[in-house]
MOPAC internal coordinates of N, CA, C and O (Angstrom, degrees):
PM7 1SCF
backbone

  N    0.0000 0     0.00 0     0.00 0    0    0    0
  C    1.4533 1     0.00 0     0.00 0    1    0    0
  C    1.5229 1   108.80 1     0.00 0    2    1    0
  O    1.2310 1   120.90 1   -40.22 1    3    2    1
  N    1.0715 1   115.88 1   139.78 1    3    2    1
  C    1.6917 1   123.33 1   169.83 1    5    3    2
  C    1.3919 1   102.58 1   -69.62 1    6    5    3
  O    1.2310 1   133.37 1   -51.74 1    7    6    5
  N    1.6192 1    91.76 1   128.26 1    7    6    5
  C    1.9305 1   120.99 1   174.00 1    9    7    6
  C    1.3292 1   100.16 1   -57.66 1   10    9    7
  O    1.2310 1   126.74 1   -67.69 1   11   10    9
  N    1.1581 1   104.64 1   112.31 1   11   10    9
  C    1.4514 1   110.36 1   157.69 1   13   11   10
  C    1.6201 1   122.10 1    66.14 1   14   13   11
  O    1.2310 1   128.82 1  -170.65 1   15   14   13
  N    1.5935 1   100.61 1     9.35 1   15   14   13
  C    1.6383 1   101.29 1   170.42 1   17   15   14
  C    1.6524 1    99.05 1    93.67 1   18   17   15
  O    1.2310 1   114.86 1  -167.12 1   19   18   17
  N    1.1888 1   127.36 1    12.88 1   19   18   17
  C    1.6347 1   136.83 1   179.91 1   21   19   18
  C    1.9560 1    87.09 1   -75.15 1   22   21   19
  O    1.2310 1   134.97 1   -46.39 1   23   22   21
  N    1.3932 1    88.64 1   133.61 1   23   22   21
  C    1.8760 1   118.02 1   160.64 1   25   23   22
  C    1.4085 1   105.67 1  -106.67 1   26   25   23
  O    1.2310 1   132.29 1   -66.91 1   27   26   25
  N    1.9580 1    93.87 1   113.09 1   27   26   25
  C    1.3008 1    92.88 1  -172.96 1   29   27   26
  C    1.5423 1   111.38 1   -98.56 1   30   29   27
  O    1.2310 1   117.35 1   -15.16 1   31   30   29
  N    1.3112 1   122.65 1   164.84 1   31   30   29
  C    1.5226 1   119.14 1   164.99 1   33   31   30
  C    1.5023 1   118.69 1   -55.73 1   34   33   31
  O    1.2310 1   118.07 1   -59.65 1   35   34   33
  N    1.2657 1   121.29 1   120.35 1   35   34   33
  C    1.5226 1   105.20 1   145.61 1   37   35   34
  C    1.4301 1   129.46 1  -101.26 1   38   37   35
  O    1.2310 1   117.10 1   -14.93 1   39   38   37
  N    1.2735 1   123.12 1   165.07 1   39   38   37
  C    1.3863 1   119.82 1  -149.00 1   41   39   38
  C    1.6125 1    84.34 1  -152.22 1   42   41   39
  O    1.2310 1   119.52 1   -39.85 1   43   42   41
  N    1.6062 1   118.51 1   140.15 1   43   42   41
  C    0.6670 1   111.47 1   165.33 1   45   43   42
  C    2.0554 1   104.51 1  -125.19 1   46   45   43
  O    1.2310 1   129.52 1   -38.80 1   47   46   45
  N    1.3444 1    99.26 1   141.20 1   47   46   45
  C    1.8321 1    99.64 1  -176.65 1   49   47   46
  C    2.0083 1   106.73 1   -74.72 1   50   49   47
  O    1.2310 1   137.90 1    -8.43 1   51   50   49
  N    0.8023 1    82.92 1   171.57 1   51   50   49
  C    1.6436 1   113.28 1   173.91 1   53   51   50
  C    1.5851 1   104.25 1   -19.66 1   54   53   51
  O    1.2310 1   139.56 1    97.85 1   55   54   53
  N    1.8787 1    79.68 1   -82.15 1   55   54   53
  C    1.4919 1   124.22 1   170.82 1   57   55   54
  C    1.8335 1   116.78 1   -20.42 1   58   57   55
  O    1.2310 1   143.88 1   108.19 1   59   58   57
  N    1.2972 1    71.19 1   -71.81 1   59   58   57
  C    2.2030 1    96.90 1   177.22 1   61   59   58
  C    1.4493 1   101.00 1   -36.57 1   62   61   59
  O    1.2310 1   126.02 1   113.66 1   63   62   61
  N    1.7468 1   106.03 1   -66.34 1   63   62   61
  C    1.1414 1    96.92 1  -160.91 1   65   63   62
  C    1.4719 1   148.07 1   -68.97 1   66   65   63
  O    1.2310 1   134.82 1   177.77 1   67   66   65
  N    1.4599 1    88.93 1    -2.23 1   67   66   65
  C    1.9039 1   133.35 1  -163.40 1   69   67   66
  C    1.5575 1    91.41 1   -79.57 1   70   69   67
  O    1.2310 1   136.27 1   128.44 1   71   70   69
  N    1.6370 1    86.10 1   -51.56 1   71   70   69
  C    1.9175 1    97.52 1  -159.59 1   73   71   70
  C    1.8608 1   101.78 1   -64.01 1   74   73   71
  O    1.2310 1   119.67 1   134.38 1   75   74   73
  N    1.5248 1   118.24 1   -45.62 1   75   74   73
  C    1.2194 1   125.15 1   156.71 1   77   75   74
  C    1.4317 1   132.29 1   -35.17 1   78   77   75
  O    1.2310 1   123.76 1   135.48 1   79   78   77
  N    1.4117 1   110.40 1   -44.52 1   79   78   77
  C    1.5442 1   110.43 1   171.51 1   81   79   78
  C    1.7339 1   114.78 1   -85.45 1   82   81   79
  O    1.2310 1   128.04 1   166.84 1   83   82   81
  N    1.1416 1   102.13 1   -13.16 1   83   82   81
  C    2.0169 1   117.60 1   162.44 1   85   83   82
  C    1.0315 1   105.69 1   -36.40 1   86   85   83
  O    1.2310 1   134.71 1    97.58 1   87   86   85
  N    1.1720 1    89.15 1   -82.42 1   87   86   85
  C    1.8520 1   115.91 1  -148.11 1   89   87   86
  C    1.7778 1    97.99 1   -66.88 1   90   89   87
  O    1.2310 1   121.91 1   144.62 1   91   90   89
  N    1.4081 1   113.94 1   -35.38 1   91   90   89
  C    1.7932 1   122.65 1   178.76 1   93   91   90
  C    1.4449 1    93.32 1   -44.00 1   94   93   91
  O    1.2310 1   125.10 1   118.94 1   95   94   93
  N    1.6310 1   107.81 1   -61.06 1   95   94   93
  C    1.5805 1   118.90 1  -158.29 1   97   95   94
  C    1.7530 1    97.43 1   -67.59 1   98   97   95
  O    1.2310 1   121.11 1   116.42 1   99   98   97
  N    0.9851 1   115.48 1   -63.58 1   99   98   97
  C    1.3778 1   110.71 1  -164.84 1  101   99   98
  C    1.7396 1   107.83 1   -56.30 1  102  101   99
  O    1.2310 1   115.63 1   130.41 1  103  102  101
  N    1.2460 1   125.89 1   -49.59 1  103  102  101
  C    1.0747 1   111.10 1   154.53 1  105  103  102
  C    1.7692 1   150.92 1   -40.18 1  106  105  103
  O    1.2310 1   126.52 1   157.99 1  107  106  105
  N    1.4585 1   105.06 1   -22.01 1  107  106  105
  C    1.4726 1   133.31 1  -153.43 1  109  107  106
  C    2.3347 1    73.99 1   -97.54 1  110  109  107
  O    1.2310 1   135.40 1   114.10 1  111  110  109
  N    1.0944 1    87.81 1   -65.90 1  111  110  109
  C    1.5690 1    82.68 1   176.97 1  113  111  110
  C    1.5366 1   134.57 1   -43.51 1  114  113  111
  O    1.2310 1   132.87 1   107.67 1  115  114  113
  N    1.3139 1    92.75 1   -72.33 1  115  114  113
  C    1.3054 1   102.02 1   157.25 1  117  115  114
  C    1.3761 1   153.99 1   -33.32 1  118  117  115
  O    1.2310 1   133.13 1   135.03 1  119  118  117
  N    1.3660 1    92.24 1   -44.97 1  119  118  117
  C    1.8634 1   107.44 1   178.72 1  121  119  118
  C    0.9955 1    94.71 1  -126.99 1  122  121  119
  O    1.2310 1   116.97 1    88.56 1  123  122  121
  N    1.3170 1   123.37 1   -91.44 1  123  122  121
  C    1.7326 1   145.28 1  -159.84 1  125  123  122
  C    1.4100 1   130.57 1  -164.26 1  126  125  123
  O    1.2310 1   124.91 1   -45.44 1  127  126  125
  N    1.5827 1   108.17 1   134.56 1  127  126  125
  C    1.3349 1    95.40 1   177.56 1  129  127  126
  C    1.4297 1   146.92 1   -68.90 1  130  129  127
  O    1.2310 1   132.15 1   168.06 1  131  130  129
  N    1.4139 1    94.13 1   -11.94 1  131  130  129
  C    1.6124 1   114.03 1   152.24 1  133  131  130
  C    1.5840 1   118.78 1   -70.69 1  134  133  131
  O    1.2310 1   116.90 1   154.41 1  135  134  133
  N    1.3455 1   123.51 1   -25.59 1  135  134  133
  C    1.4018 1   119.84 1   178.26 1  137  135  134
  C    1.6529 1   104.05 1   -88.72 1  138  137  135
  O    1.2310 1   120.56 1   154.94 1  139  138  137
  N    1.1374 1   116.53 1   -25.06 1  139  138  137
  C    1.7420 1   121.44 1   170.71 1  141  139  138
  C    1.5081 1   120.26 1   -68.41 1  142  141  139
  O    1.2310 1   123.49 1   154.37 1  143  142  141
  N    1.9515 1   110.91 1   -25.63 1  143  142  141
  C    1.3421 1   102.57 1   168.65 1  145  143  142
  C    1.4839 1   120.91 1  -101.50 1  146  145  143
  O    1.2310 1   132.93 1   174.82 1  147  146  145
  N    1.7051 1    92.62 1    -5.18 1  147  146  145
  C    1.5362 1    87.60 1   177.12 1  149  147  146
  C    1.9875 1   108.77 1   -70.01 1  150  149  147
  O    1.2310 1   119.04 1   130.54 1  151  150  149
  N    1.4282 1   119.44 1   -49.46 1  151  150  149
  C    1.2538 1   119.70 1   169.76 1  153  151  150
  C    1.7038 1   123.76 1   -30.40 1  154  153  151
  O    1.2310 1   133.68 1   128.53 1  155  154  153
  N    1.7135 1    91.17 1   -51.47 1  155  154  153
  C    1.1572 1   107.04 1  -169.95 1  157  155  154
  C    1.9831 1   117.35 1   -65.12 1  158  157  155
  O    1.2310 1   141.07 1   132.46 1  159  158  157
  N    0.9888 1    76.71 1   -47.54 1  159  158  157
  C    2.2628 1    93.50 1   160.49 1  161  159  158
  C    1.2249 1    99.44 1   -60.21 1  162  161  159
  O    1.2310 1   110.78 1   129.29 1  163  162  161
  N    1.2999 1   134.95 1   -50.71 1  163  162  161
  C    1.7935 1   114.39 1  -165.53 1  165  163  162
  C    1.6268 1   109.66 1   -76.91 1  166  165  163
  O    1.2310 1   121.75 1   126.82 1  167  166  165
  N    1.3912 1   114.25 1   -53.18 1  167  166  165
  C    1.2729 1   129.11 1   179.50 1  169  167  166
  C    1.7140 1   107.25 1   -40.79 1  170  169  167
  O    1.2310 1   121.64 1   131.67 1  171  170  169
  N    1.8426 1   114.46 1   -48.33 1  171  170  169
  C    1.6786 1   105.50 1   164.87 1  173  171  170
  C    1.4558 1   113.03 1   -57.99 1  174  173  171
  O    1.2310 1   127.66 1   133.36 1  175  174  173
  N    1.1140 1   102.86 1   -46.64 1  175  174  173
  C    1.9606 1   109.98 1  -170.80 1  177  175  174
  C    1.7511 1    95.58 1   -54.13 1  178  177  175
  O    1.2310 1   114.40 1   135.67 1  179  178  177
  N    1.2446 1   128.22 1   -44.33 1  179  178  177
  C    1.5913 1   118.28 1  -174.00 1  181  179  178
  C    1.4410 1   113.48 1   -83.33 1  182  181  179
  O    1.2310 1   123.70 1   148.57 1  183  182  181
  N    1.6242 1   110.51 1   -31.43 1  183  182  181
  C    1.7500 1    92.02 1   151.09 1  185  183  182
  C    1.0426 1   133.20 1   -66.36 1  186  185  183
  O    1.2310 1   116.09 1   138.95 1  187  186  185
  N    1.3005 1   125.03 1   -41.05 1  187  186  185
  C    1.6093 1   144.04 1  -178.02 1  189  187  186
  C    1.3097 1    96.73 1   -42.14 1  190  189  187
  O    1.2310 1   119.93 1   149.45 1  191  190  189
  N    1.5189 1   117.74 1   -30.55 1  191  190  189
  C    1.8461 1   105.37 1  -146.51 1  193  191  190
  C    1.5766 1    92.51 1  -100.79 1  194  193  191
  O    1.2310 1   116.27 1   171.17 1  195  194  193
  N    1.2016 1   124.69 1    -8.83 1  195  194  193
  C    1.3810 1   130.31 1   160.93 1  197  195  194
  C    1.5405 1   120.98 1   -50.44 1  198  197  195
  O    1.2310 1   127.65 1   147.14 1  199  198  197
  N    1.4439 1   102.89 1   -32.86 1  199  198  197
  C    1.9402 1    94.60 1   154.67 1  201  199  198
  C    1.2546 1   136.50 1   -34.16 1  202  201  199
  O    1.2310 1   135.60 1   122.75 1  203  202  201
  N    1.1116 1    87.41 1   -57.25 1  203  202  201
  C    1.6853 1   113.05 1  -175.95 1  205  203  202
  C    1.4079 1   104.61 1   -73.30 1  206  205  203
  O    1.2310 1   116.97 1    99.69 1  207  206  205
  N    1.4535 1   123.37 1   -80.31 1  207  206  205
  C    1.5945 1   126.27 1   177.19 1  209  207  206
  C    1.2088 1   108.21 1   -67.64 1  210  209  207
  O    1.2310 1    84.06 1  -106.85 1  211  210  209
  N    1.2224 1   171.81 1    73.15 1  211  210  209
  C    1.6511 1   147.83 1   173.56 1  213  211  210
  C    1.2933 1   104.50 1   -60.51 1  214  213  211
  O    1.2310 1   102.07 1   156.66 1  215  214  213
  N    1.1129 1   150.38 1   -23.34 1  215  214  213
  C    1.6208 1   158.37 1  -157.07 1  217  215  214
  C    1.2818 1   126.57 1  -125.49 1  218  217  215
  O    1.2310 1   129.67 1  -157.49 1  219  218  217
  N    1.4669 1    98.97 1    22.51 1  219  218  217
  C    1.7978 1   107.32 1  -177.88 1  221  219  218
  C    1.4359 1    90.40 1  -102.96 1  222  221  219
  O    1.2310 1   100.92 1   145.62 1  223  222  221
  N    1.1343 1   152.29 1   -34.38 1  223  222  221
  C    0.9611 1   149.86 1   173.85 1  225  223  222
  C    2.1143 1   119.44 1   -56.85 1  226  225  223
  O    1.2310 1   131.11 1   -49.40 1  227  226  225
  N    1.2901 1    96.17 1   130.60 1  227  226  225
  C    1.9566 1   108.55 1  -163.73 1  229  227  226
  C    1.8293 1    73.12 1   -85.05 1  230  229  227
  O    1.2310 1   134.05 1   -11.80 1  231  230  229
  N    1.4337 1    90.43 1   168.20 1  231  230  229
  C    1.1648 1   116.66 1   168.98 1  233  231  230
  C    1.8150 1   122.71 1  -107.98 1  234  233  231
  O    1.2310 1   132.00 1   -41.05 1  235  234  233
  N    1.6372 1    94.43 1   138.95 1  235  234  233
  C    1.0595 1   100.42 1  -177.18 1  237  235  234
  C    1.7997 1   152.77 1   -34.10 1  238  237  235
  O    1.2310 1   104.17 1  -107.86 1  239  238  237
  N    1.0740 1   146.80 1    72.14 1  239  238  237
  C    1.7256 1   157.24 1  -109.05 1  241  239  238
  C    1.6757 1    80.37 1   -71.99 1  242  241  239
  O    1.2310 1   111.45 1   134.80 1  243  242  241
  N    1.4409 1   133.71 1   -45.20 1  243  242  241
  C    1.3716 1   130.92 1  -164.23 1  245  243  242
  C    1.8669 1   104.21 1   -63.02 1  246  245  243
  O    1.2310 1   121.15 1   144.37 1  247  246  245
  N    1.1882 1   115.40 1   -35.63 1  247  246  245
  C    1.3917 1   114.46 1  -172.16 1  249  247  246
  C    1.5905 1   100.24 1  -101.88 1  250  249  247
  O    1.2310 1   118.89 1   165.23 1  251  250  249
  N    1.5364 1   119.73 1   -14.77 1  251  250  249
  C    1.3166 1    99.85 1  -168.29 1  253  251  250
  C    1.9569 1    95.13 1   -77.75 1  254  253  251
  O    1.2310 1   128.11 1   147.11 1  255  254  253
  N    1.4457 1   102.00 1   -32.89 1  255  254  253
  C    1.4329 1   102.55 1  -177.54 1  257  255  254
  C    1.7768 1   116.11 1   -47.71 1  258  257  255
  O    1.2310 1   132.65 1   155.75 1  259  258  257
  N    1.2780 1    93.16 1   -24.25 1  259  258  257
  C    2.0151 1    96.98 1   178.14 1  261  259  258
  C    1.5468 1    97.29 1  -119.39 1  262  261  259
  O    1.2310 1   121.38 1  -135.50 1  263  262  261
  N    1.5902 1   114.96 1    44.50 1  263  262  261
  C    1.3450 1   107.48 1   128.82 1  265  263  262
  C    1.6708 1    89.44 1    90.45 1  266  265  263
  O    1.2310 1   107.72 1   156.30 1  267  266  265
  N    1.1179 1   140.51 1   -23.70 1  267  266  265
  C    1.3287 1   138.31 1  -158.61 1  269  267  266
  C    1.6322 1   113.75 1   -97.99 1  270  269  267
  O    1.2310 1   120.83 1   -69.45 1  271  270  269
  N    1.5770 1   116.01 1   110.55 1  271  270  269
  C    1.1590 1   122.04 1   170.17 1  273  271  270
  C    1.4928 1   118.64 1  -131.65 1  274  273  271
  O    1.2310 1   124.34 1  -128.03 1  275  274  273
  N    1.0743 1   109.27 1    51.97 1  275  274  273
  C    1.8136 1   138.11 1   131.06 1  277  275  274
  C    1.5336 1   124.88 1   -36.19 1  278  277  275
  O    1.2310 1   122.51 1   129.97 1  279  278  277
  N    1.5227 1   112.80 1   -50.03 1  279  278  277
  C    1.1983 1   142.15 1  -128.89 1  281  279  278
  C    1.4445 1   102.72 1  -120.59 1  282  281  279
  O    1.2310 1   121.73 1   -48.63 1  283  282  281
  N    1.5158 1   114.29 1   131.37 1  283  282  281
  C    1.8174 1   108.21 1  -169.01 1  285  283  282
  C    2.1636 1    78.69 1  -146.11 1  286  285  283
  O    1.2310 1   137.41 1   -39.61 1  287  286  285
  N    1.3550 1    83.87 1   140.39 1  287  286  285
  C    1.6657 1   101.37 1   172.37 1  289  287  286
  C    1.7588 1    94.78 1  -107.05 1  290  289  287
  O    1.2310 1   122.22 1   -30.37 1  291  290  289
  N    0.9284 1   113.35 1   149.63 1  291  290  289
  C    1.7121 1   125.37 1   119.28 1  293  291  290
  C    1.5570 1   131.32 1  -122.71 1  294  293  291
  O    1.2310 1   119.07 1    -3.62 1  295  294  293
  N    1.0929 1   119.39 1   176.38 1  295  294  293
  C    1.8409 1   123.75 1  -171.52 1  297  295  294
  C    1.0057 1   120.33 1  -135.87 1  298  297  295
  O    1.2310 1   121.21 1   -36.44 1  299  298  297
  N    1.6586 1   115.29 1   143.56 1  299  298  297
  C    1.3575 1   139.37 1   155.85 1  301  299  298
  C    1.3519 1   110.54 1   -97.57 1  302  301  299
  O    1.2310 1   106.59 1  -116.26 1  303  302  301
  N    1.3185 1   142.55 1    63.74 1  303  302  301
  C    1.6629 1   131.71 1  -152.32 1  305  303  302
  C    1.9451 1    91.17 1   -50.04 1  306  305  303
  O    1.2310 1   131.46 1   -41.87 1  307  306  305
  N    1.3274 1    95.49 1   138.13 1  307  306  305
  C    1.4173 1   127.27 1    -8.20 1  309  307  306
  C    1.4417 1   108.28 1  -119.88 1  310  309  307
  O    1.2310 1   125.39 1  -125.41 1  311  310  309
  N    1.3844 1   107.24 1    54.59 1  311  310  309
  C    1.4319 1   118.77 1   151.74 1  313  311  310
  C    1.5444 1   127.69 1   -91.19 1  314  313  311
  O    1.2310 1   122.26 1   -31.65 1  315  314  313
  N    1.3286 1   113.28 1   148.35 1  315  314  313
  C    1.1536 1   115.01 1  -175.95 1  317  315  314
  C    1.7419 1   126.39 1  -119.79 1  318  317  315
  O    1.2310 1   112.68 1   -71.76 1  319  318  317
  N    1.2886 1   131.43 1   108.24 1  319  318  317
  C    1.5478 1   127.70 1  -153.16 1  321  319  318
  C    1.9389 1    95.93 1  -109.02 1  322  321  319
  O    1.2310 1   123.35 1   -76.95 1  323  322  321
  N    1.6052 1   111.19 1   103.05 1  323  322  321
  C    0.9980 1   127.15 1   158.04 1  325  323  322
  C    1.6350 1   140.20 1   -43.47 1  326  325  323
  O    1.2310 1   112.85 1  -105.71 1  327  326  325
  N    0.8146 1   131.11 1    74.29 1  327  326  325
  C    1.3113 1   109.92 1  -162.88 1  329  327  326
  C    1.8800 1   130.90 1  -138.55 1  330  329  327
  O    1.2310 1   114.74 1     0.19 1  331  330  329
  N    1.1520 1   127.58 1  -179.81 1  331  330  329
  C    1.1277 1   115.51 1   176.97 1  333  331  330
  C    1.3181 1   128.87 1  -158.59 1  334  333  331
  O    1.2310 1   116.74 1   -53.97 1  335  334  333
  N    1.9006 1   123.81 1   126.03 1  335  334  333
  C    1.1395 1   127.69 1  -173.50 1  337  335  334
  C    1.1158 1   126.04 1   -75.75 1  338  337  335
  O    1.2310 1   120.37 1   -68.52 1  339  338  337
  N    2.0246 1   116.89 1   111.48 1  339  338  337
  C    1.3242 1   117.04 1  -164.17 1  341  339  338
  C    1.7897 1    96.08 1  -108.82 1  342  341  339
  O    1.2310 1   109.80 1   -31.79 1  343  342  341
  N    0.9232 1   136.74 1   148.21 1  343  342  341
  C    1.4851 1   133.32 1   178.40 1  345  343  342
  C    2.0786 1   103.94 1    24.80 1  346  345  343
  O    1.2310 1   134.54 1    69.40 1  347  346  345
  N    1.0669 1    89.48 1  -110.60 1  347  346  345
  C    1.4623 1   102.16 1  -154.38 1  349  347  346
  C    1.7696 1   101.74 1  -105.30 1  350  349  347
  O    1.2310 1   124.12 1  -158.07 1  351  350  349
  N    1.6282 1   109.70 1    21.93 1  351  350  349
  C    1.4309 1   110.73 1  -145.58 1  353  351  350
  C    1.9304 1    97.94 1  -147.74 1  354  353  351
  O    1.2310 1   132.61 1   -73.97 1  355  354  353
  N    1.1072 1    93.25 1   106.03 1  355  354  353
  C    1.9515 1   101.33 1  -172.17 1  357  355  354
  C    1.5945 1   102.48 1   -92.69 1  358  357  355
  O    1.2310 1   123.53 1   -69.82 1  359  358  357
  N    1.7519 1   110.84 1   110.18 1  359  358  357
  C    1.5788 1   107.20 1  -176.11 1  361  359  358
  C    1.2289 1   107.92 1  -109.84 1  362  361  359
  O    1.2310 1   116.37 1   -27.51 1  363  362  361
  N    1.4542 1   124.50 1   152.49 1  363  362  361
  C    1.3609 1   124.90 1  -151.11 1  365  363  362
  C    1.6678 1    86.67 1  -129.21 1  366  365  363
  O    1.2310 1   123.65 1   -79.66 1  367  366  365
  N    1.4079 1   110.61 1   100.34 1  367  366  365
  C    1.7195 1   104.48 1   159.97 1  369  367  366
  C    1.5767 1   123.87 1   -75.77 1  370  369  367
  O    1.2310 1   119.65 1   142.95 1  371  370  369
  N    1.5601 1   118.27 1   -37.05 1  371  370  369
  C    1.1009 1    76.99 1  -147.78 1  373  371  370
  C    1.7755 1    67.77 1  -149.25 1  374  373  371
  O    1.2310 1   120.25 1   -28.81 1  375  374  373
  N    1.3261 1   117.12 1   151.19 1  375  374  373
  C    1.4529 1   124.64 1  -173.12 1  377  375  374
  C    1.8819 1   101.89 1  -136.05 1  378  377  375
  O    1.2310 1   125.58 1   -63.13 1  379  378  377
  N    0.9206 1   106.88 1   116.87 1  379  378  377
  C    1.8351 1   112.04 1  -176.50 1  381  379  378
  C    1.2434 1   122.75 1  -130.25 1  382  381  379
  O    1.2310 1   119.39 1    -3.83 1  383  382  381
  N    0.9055 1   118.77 1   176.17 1  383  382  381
  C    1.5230 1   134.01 1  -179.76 1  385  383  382
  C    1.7128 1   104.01 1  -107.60 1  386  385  383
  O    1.2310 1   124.48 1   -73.27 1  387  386  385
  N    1.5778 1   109.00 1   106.73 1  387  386  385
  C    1.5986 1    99.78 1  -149.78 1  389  387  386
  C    1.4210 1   104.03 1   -86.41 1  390  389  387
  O    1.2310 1   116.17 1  -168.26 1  391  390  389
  N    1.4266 1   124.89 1    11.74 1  391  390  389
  C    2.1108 1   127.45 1   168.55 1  393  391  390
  C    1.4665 1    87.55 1   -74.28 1  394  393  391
  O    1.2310 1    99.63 1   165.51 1  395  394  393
  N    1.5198 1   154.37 1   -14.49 1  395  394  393
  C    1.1035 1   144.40 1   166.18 1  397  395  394
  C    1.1909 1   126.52 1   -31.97 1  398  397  395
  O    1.2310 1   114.31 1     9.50 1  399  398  397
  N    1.6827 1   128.37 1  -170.50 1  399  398  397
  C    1.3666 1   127.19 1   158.48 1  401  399  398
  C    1.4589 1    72.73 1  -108.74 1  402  401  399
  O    1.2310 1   131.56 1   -48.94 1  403  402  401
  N    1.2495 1    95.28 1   131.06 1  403  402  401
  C    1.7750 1   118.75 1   156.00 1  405  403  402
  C    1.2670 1   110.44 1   -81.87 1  406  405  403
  O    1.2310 1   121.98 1   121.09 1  407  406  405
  N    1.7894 1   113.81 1   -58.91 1  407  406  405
  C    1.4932 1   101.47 1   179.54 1  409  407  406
  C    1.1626 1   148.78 1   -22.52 1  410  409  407
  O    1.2310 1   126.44 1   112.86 1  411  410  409
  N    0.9022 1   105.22 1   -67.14 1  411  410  409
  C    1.8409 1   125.30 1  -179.06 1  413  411  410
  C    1.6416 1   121.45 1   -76.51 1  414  413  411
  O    1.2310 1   126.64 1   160.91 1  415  414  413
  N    2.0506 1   104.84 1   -19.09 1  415  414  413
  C    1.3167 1    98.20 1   165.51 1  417  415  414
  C    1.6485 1   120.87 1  -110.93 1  418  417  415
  O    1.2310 1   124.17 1  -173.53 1  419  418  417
  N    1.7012 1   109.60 1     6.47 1  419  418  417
  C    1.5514 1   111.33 1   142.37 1  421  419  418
  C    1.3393 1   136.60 1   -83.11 1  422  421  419
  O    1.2310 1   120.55 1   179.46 1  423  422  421
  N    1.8637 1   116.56 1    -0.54 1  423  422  421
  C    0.9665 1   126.76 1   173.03 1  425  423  422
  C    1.1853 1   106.41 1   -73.87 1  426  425  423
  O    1.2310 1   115.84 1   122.76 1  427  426  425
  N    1.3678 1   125.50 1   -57.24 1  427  426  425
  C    1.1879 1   156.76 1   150.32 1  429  427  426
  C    1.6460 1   107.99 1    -5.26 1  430  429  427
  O    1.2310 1   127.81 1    76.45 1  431  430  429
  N    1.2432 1   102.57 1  -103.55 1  431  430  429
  C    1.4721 1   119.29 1   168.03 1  433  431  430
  C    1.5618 1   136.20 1   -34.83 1  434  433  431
  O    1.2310 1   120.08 1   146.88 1  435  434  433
  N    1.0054 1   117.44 1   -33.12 1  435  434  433
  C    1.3832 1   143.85 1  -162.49 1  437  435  434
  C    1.2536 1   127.92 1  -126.77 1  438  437  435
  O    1.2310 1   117.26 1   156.77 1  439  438  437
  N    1.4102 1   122.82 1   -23.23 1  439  438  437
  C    1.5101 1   146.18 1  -167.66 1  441  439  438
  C    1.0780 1    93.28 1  -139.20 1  442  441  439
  O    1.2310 1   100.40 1   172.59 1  443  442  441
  N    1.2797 1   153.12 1    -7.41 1  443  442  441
  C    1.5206 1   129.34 1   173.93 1  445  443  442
  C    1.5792 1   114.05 1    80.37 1  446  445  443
  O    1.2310 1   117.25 1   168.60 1  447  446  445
  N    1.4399 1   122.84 1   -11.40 1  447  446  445
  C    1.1984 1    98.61 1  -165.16 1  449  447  446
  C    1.3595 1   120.15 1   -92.65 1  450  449  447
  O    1.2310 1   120.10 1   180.00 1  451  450  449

């Protein structure tokens, strides 16, 4: 829940936004381009709502396993929106399709490695 009624920034990275126009496209192909913007509208609406809550979101099982709680998810099943509360400012790395390997592309993404 937001401290005290604070509206926080969201921010979305590079990354996010790449991964956002992905999943539009791969969807837009796949099914429909009406079923690619409907995703695409909810997936903003569940970041968006991170203003308000920044901290309703659990943290990720792939990073909690290496110890790391930095890191807060929320969901669109079965998407997954990465992200993290810096001051007054909610940043969104990395947005996926969570039947993925997460591992190796939050190592990746997030850890540098």
């Amino acid at each position: 829940m937001a401290r005290g009624g604070i509206q926080y920034e969201v921010l979305l990275t590079r990354g996010a936004e790449q991964d956002l126009d992905a999943i539009h496209d791969y969807i837009a192909e796949f099914d429909s381009p009406a079923s690619a913007d409907h995703v695409l509208d909810r997936l903003l609406d569940v970041v968006q709502g991170l203003a308000q809550f920044p901290e309703q979101g659990g943290y990720p099982r792939e990073l909690v396993a290496l110890g790391i709680k930095d890191y807060r998810q929320t969901m669109f099943k079965p998407y997954r929106a990465i992200y993290r509360v810096l001051g007054r400012q909610v940043v969104i790395y990395l947005i996926v399709d969570g039947r993925r390997d997460l591992r190796s592309l939050l190592a990746r993404r997030l850890l540098g490695a």
